[in-house]
MARTI-15597 format. One line per 10 residues: number of its first residue (from 1); for each residue x, y, z of C-alpha. Coordinates in Angstrom, 1 decimal, decimal comma, padded with zeros to 4 digits. Layout:
BEGIN
NUM> X:Y:Z  ...
//
This chain:
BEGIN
1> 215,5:021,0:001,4  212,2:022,3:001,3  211,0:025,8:001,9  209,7:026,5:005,5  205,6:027,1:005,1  204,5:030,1:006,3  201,0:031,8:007,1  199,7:034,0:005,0  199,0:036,2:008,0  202,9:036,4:008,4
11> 203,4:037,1:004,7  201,1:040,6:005,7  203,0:040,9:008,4  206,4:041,3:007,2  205,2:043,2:004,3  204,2:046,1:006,5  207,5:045,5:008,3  209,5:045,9:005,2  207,9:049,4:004,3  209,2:050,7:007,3
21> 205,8:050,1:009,9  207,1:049,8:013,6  203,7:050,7:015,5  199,9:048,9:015,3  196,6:049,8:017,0  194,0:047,0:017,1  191,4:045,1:018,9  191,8:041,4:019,0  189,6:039,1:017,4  189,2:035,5:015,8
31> 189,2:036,6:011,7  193,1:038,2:012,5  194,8:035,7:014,7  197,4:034,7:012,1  198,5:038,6:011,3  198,7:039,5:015,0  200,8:036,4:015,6  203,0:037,7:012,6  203,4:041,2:014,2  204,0:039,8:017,2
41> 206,9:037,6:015,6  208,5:040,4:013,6  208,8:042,9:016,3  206,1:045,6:015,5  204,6:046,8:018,3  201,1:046,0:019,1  198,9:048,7:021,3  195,5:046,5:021,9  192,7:049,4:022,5  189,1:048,5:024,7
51> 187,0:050,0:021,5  188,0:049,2:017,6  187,1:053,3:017,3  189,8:054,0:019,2  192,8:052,2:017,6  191,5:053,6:014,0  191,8:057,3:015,4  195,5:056,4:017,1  196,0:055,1:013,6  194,7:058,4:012,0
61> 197,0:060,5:014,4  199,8:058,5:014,2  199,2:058,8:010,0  198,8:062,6:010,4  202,1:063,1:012,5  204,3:061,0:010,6  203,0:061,5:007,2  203,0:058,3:006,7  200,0:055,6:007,0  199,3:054,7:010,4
71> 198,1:050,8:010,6  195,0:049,1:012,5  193,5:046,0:012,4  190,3:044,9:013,2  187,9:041,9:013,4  185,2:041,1:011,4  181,5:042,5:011,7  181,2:044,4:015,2  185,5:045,2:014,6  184,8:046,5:011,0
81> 181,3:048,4:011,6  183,0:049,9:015,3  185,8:051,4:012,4  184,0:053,3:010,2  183,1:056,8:012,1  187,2:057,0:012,4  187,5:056,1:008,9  185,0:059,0:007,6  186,8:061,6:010,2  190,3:060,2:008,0
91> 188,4:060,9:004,5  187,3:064,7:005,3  190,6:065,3:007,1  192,9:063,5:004,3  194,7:061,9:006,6  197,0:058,4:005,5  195,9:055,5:007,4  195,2:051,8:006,1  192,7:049,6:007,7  192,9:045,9:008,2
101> 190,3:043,7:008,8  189,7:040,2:008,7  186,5:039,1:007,7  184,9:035,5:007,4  186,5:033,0:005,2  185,9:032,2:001,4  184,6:029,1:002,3  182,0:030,5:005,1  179,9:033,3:003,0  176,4:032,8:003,1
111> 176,6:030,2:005,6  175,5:032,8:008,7  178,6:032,1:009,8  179,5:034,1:012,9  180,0:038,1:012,2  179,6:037,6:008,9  178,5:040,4:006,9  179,6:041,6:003,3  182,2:044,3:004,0  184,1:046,0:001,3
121> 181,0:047,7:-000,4  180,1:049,4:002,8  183,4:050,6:002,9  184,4:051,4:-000,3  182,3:054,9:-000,8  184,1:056,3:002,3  188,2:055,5:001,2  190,2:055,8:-001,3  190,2:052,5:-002,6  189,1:049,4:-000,8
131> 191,2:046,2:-001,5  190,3:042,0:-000,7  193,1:039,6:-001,0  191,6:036,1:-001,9  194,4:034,7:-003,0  197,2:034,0:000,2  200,4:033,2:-002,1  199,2:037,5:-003,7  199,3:039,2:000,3  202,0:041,3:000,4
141> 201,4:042,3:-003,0  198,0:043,6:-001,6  199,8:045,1:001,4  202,0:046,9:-000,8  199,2:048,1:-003,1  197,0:049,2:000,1  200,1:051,2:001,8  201,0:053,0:-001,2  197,5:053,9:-002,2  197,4:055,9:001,1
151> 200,1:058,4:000,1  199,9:058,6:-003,6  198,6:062,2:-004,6  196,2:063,4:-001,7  196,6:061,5:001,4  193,5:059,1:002,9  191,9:056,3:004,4  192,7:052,9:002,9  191,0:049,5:003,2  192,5:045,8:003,0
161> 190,2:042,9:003,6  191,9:039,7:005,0  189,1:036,8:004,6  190,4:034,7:007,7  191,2:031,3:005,6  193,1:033,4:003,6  194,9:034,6:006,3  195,6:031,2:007,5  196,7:029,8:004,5  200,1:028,4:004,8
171> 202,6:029,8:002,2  205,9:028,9:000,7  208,1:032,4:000,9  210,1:031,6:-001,9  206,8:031,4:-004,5  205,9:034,7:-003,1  205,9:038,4:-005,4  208,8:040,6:-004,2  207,4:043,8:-003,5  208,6:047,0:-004,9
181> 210,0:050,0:-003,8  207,8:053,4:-002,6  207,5:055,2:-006,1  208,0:058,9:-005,4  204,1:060,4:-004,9  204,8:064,2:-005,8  202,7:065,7:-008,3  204,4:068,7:-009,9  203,5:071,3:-012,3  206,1:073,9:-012,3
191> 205,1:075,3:-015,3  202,4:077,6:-014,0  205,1:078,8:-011,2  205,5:082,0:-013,1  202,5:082,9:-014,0  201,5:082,5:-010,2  204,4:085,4:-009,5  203,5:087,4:-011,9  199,7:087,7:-010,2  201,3:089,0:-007,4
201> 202,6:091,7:-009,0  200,1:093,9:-009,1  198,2:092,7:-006,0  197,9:095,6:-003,0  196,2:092,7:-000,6  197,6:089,7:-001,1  196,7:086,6:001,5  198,4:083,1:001,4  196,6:080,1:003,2  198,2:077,1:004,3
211> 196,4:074,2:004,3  197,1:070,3:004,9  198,6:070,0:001,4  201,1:072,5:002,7  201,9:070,4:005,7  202,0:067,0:004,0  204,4:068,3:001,2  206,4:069,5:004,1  206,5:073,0:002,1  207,2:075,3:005,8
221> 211,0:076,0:004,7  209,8:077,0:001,3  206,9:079,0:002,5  208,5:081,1:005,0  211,3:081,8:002,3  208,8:082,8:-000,2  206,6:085,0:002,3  210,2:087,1:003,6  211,3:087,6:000,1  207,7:088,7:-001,2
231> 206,5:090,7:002,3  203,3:088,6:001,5  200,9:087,7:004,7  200,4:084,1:005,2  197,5:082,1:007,4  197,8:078,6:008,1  194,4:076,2:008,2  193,3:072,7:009,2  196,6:069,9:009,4  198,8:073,2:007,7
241> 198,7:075,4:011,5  202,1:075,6:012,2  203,5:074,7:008,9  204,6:079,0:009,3  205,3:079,4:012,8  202,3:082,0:014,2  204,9:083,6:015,9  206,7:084,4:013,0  205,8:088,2:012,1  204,2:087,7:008,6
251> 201,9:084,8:009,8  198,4:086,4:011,3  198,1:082,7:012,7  194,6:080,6:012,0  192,4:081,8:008,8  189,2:080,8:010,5  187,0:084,0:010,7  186,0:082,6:014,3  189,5:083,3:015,8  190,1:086,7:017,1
261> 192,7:088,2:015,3  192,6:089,5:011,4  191,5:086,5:009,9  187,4:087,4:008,8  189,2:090,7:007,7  191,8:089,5:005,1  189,3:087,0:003,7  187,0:089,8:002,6  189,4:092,4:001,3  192,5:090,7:-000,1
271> 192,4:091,2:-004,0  194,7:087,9:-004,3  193,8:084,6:-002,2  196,4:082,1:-002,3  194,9:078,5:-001,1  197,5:076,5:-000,9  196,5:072,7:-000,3  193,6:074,3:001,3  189,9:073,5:000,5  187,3:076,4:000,1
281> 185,2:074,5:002,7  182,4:075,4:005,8  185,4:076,9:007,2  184,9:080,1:004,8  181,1:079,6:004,6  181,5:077,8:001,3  183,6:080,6:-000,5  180,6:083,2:000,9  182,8:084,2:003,4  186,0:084,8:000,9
291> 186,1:088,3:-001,5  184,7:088,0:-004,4  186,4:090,6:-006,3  189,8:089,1:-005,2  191,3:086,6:-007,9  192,1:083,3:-007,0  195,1:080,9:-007,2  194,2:077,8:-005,9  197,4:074,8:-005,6  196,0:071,4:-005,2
301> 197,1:067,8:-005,6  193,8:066,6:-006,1  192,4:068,1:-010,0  188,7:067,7:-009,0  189,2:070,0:-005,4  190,6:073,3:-007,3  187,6:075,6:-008,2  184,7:074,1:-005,1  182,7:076,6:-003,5  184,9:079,4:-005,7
311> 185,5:080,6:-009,2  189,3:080,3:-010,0  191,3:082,2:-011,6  194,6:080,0:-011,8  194,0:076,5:-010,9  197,5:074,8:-010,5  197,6:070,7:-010,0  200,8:070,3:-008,1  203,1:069,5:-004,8  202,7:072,5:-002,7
321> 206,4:072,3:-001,8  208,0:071,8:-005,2  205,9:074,9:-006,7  206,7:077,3:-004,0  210,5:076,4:-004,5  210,0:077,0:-008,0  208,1:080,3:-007,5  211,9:081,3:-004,9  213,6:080,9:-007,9  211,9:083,2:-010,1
331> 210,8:085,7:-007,6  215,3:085,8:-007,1  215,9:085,5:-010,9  213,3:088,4:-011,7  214,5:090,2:-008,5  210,7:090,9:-007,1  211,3:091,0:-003,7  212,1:094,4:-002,6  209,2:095,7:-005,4  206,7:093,4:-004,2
341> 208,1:094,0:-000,1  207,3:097,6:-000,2  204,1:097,2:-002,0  202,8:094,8:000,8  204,2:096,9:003,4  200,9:099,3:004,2  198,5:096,0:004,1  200,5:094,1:006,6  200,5:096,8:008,7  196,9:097,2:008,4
351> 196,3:093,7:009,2  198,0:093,6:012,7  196,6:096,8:013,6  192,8:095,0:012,7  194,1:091,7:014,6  195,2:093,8:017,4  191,9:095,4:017,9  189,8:092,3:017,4  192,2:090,2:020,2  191,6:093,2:022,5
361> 187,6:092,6:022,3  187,9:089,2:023,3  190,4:089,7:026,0  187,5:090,1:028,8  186,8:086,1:027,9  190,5:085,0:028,1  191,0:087,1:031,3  187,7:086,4:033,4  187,8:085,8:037,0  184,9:084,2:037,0
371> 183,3:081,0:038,6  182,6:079,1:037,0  185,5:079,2:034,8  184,9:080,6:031,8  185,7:078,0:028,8  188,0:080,8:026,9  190,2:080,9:030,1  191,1:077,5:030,6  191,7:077,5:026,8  194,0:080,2:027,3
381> 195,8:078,8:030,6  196,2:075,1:028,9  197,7:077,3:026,2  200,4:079,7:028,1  200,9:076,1:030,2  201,9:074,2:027,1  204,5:076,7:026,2  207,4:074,4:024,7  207,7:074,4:021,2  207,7:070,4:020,9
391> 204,3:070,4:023,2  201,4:069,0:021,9  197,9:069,8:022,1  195,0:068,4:021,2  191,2:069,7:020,9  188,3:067,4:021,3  184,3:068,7:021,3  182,0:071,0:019,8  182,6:074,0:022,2  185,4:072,7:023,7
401> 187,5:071,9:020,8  186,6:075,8:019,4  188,0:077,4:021,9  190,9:075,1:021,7  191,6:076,3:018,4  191,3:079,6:019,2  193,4:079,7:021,8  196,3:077,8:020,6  199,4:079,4:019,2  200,8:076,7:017,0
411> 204,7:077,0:016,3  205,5:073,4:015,3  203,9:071,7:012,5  201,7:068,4:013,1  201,6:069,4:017,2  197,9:070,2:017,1  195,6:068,2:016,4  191,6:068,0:016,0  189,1:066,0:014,0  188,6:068,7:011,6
421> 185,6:069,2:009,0  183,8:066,0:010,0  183,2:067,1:013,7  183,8:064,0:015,3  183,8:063,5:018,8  185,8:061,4:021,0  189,2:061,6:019,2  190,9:063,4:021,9  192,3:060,7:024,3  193,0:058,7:021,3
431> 195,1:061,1:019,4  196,5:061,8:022,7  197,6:058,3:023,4  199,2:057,9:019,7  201,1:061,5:020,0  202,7:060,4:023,2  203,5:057,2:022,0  205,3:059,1:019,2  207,0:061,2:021,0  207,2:059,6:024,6
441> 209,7:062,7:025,7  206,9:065,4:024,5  204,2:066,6:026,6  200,6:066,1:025,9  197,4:067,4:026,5  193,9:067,3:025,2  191,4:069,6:026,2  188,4:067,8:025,8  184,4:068,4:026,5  182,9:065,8:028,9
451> 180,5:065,0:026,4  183,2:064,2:024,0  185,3:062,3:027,1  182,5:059,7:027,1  182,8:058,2:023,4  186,0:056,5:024,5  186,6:056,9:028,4  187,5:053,5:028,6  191,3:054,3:026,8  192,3:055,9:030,3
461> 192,8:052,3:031,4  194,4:051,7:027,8  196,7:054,2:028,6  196,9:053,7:032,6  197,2:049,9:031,8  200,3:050,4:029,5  202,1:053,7:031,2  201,2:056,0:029,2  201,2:059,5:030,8  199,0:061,7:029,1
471> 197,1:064,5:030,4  193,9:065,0:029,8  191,6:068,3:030,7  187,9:068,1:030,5  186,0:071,4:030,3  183,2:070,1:032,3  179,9:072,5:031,7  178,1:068,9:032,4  176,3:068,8:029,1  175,9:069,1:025,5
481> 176,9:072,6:025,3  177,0:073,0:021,7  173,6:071,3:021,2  172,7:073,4:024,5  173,3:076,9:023,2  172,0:075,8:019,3  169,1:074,8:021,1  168,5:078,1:022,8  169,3:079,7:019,7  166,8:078,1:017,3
491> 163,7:077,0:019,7  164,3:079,9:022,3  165,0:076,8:025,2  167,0:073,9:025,5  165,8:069,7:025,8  167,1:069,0:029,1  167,3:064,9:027,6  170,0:064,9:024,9  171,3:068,3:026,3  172,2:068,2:029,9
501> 174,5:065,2:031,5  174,8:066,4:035,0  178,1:066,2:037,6  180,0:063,1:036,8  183,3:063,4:038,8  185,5:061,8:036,2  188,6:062,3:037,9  187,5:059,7:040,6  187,0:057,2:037,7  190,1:057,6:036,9
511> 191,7:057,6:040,3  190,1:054,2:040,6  191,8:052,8:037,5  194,5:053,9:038,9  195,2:057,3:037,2  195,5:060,1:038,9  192,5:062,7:039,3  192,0:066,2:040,1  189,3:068,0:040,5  189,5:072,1:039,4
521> 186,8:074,3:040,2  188,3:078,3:040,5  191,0:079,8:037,7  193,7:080,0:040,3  193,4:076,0:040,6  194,1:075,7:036,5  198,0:075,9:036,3  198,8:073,8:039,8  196,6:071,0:038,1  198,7:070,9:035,1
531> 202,0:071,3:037,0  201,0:068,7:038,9  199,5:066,3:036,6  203,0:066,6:034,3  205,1:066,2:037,1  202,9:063,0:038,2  204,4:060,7:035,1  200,7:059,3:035,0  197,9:059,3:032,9  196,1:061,9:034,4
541> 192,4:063,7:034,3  192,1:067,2:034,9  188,6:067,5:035,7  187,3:071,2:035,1  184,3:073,0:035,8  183,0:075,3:033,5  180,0:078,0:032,6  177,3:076,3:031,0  176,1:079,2:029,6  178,9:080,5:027,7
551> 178,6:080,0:024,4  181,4:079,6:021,6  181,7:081,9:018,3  181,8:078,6:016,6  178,9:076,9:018,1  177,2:080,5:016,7  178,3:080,5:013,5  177,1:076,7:013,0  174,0:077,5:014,2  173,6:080,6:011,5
561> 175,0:078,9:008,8  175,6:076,1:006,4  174,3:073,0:006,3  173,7:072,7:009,8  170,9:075,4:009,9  167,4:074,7:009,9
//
């Protein structure tokens, strides 16, 4: 009896099926009929998007909360190009994601065929590694390749190329490749495990920083051991906040200098900086904010990172979570604890007494009255609102998403989320979308600047259209405020055109999708809103005015520093 022909398109299809995907994001479009008709066929759940941007960043947040590659697909030309701003925000934020897009057919190119453009070498500088399958029988092999290359060592943005009669080549199963196994991804070097102790021996002011590598190793359990048997202080960075709970007494919470709190102060007189799957990036002024009599011990999965920005004094190429367990043992074997514990002792206390003064300057910001509501305050209320250890918040903007970041206390590992280093706008109702598909019984928010809500407004009727209740809180100071306030900064005035927007009631746009809106203009109106979007069970906008004239400590430091100064 002969073998059932199948499409190549299928063949993709149950490949991702087999490694274990269960959840989509794409855009339809002619070049990837044959794979969405596989999906739909195997039972992986499809979310269709109105803007191929979007369903790359649900990808990326769906890739950064699992740990595991979130998938989209995309058409060719106009699809592939309308992918690659989310695809550079995956790159600098080393987040696993695998893009698939169809493309015109092998037996089309150079015919100006229609969408037809050459794609892979516009993509390939911004991933780590960009595959084309041109031979249908060799797809899931390709599929297979593509998905592993996303998690192997550090974690990224991964492209596979479809050409659409490949696709729709029909296949005999039984001639296919059988696909192997995930290989296990962990690079290890436990060898310089005691070396690393023994340079906290005779620290005074040792930090640790927790970066993404911490989070995707999943090192938490091993870190908060290694911080109560050592006394050490620990920060947490980036995709590693809550990998240590901020609320747990040795964690002085976000490492960023801009936060109120310690952070600027341990950074400049620790005589031992542990980075820990953490990049010396803008975030430390390119190493100029970091001591530079301290010596260094920087862990990395990813050779050519250890030593940017920074001398190093011990560079160590390894899982973040297999080293620390290693460094347990020998910290138990060589009995350090209580020796190193007592030593640590007058330096934590000095940190919380510097955090403690610093929170206490900025407490007339996070407790103003004022009208209209100050920026820091609404951080603050979303904040004590989303008080639930399994909530999930999410920052989107230039301002906006700064003093999101301040403001959140992160407990829970992978339940905030931001763009990171790339400063992309318009990931907020995005991420928002994938997190509560997730984890349908978790709330969500994103606090979100309206001029970030604009990039992909559309995806409240995405989420409206399929149920999906997420909240979302603009901080409406109806313009650009960071280019507002940089403006002011370096010409002395602002450019009304490119800086100002002007009152857009968003929350009646949203009403009229059918959403629900409300409009918050005094601080007393903040927490009703919430209450009552939550309790609503639809997607909801929370539409806030703000002061246009307060400016963030981020938006500041941007303008003084680093490549962004003129």
């Amino acid at each position: 009896m002969a073998a059932k022909m199948v499409s190549a398109g299928q063949l993709a299809a149950d490949a991702l099926k087999e490694l274990g995907v269960d959840q989509v994001f794409f855009l339809a479009g002619g070049h990837t009929y044959s794979l969405q008709e596989g999906l739909k066929n195997n039972g992986v759940r499809m979310l269709a998007t109105r803007h191929e941007q979007a369903a790359v960043f649900m990808a990326e947040a769906w890739g950064r909360m699992t740990r595991k590659p979130g998938i989209a697909m995309v058409t060719a030309g106009p699809g592939f190009t309308n992918a690659l701003t989310p695809i550079a925000n995956a790159r600098m934020a080393n987040s696993p994601l695998l893009l698939i897009a169809g493309v015109v057919g092998l037996g089309a190119c150079e015919k100006l065929d229609l969408q037809d453009m050459i794609q892979w070498p516009v993509i390939a500088p911004m991933v780590k590694r960009a595959f084309v399958c041109q031979k249908a029988d060799r797809i899931k092999e390709f599929v297979d390749m593509a998905y592993r290359t996303c998690i192997t060592g550090r974690p990224g943005p991964v492209y596979l190329e479809i050409p659409v009669d490949v696709g729709n080549t029909m296949v005999d199963p039984d001639t296919v490749k059988k696909v192997r196994l995930l290989p296990e991804t962990r690079v290890v070097d436990l060898a310089k495990a005691a070396t690393m102790v023994e340079m906290f021996m005779p620290a005074k002011r040792p930090i640790v920083i927790a970066g993404s590598g911490a989070y995707y190793s999943e090192a938490g359990d091993e870190l908060v051991k290694f911080i109560e048997k050592t006394g050490a202080p620990i920060f947490t960075a980036t995709q590693g906040r809550g990998v240590v709970s901020d609320a747990h007494p040795l964690c002085f919470e976000s490492s960023l200098m801009i936060r109120p709190g310690c952070a600027g102060f341990a950074n400049m007189n620790a005589d031992l900086i542990v980075l820990l799957g953490n990049r010396i990036s803008l975030y430390y002024g390119c190493g100029d904010f970091l001591c530079s009599d301290a010596k260094y011990i920087q862990v990395d999965v990813e050779p050519e990172e250890i030593g940017r920005n920074h001398f190093v004094d011990l560079p160590v190429v390894s899982d973040v979570r297999e080293l620390m367990r290693e460094c347990n043992r020998i910290v138990d074997a060589k009995k350090y604890g209580d020796v190193l514990k007592k030593r640590f002792e007058p330096w934590v206390k000095e940190l919380r007494k510097t955090e403690e003064s610093v929170k206490n300057l900025g407490r007339l910001a996070y407790e103003s009255d004022q009208h209209p509501i100050h920026p820091a305050r609404l951080a603050k209320e979303v904040n004590d609102f989303m008080d639930r250890a399994d909530d999930i918040v999410i920052g989107d903007g230039g301002d906006t998403q700064i003093w999101t970041n301040i403001a959140r206390t992160t407990v829970t590992p992978g339940h905030y989320l931001e763009s990171g280093i790339y400063g992309c706008l318009g990931v907020g109702i995005p991420y928002a979308i994938a997190a509560k598909l997730l984890y349908p019984g978790k709330r969500v928010v994103n606090l979100i600047g309206d001029g970030s809500v604009g990039f992909n407004f559309m995806e409240f009727e995405t989420a409206i259209r399929k149920k999906i209740p997420v909240v979302i809180v603009i901080s409406n100071d109806k313009g650009w405020g960071m280019i507002r306030h940089s403006q002011n900064i370096k010409l002395g005035h602002s450019i009304e055109e490119g800086a100002e927007i002007g009152n857009v009631e968003y929350h009646k746009i949203v009403e009229s999708m059918g959403g629900v809106g409300i409009l918050v203009e005094k601080v007393e109106e903040i927490r009703p809103a919430l209450e009552k979007a939550f309790a609503s069970g639809k997607t909801c906008c929370v539409n806030v005015l703000t002061d246009p004239t307060v400016m963030s400590p981020g938006a500041m430091a941007l303008a003084m520093i680093g490549g962004y100064k003129v």
